[in-house]
DRENKE-110622 format. One line per 8 residues: number of its first residue (from 1); their letters; for each residue x, z, y of N, C-alpha, C. Coordinates in steps of 0.05 Angstrom, whole numbers, plus 5000, padded with zeros to 4 digits. Atoms other than C-alpha are relative to their C-alpha. Layout:
<rs>
NUM) A) X,Z,Y,X,Z,Y,X,Z,Y | ...
</rs>
This chain:
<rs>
1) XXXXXXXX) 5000,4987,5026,8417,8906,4230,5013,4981,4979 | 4985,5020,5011,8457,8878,4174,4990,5017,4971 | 5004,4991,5026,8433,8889,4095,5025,4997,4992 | 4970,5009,5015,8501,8905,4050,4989,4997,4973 | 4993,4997,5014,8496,8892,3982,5019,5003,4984 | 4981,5007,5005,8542,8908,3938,4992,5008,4965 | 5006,5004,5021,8557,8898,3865,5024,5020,4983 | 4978,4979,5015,8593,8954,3827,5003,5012,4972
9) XXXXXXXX) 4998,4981,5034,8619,8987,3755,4980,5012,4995 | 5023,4967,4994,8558,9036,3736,5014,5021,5000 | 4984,4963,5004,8611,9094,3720,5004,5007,5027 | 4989,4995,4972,8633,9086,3797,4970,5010,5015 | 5022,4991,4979,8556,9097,3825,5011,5031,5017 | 5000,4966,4984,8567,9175,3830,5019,5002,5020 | 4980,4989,4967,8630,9172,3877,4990,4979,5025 | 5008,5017,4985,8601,9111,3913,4984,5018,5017
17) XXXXXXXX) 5033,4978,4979,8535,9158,3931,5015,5013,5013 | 4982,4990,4982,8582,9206,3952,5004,4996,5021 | 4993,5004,4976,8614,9177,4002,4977,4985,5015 | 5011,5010,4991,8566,9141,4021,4976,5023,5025 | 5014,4970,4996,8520,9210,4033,5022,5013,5029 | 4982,4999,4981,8590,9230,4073,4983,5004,5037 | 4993,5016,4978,8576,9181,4124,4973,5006,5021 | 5025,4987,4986,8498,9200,4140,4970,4991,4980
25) XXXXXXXX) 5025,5000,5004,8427,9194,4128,4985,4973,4995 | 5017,5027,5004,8400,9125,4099,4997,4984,4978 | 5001,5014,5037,8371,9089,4040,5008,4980,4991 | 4993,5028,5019,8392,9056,3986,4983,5000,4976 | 5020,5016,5023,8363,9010,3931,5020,5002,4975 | 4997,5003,5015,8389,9014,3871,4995,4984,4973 | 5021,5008,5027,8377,8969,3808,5022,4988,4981 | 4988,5004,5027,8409,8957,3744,5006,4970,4992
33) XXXXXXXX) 4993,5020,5003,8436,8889,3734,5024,4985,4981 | 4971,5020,5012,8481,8833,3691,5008,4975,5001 | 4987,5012,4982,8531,8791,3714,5035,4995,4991 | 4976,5002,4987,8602,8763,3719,5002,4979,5010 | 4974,5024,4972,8660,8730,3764,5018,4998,4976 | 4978,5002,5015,8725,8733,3750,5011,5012,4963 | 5000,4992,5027,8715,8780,3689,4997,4991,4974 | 5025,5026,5031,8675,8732,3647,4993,5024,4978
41) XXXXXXXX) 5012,4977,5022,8653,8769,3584,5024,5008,4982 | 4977,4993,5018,8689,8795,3525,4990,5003,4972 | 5003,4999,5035,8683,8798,3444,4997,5028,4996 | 5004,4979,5017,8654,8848,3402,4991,4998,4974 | 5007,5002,5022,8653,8864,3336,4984,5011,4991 | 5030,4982,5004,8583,8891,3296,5005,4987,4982 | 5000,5007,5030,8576,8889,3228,5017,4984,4990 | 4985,5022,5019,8636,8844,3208,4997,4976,5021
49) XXXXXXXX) 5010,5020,4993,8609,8791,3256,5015,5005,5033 | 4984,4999,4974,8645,8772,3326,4978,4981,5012 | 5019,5009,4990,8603,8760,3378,5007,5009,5034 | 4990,5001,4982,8617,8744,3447,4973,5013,5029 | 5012,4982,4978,8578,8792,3508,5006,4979,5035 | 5005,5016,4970,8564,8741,3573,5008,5013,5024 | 5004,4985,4980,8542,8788,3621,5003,5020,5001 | 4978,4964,5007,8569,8859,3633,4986,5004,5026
57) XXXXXXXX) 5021,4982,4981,8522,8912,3666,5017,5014,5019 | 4986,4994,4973,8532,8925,3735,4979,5019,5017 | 5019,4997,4973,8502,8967,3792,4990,4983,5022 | 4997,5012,4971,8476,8929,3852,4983,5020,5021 | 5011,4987,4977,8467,8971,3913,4986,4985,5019 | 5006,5015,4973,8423,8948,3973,4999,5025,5024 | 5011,4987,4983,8425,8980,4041,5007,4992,5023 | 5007,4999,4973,8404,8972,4104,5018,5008,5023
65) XXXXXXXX) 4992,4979,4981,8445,9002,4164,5003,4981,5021 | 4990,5007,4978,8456,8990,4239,5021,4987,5003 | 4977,5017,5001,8506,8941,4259,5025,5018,4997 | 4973,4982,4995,8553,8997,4284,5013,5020,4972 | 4996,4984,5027,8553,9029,4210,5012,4981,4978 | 4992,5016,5022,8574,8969,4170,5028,5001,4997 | 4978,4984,5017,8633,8979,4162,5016,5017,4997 | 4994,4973,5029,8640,9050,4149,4995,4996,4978
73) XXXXXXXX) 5014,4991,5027,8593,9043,4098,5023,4975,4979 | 4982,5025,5016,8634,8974,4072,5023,5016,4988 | 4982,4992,5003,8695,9008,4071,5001,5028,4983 | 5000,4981,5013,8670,9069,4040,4991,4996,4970 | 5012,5006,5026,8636,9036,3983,5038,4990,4984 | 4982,5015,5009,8700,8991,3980,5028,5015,4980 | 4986,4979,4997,8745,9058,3978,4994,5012,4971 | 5010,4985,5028,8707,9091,3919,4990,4989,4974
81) XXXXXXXX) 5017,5015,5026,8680,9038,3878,5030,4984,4984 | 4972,5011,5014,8760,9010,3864,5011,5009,4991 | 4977,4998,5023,8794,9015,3801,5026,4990,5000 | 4980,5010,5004,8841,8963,3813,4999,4982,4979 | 4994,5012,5019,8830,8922,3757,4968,4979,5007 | 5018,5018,4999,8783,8860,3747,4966,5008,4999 | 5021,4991,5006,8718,8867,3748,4988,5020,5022 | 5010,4980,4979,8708,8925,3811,4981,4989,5015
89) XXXXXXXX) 5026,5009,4988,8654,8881,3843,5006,4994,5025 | 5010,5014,4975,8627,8847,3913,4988,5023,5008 | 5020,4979,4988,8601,8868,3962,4995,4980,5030 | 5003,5025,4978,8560,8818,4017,4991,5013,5017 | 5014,4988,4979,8531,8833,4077,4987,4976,5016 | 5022,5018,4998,8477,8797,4103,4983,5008,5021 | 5013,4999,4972,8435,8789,4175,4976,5012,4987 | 5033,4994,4999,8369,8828,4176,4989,4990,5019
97) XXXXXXXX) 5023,4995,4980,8317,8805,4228,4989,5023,5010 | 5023,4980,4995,8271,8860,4230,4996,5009,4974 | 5000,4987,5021,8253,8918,4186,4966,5008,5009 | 5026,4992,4994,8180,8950,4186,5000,5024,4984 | 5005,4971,5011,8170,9025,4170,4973,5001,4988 | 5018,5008,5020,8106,9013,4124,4980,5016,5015 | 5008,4963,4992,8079,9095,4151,4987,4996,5022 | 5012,4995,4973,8075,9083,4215,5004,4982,5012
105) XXXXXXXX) 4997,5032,4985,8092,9008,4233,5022,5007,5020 | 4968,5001,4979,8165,9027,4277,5014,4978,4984 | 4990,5024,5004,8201,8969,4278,5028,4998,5009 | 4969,4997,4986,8276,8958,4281,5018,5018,4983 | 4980,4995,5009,8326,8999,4276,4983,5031,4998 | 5022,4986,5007,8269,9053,4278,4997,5002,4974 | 5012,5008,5029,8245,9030,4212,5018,5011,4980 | 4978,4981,5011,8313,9054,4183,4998,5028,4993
</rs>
């Protein structure tokens, strides 16, 4: 099992789910986050006053899938979440051990 996260635009979520939905049946985490890379921040002006914005709100997806699914799902996030321009986000993928289905204690790829 391999966890993907990935780190994306918020405007891009809805076609991300999409495809992602496409591909089959399995959850994701969602949570609201801020962050940059290469983007760094950018200036805004409010009341007369210039004032520089750090971190710039991002999606970060988490999910789960069987080895043999990573990268559809990679490539599908990768596919729909790109603008082309700075800023389109990561996306890591990362060893799971073991999962535990909470319900009914299945373990594995079960637990999925």
């Amino acid at each position: 099992m391999k966890k993907i996260e990935a780190i994306i635009k918020p405007f891009k979520l809805d076609e991300v789910k999409e495809a992602l939905t496409e591909l089959g049946n399995f959850g994701i985490t969602i949570s609201e986050v801020k962050g940059f890379g290469r983007q760094k921040g950018h200036t805004e002006l409010y009341r007369g006053a210039e004032y520089v914005i750090d971190f710039l709100p991002k999606i970060k997806m988490e999910i789960v899938v069987e080895d043999e699914m990573v990268e559809k799902v990679v490539k599908a996030i990768s596919e729909s979440a790109r603008t082309g321009k700075v800023g389109d986000g990561k996306i890591f993928i990362i060893p799971v051990e073991d999962a535990v289905r909470i319900r009914t204690e299945e373990r594995g790829n079960a637990a999925l």
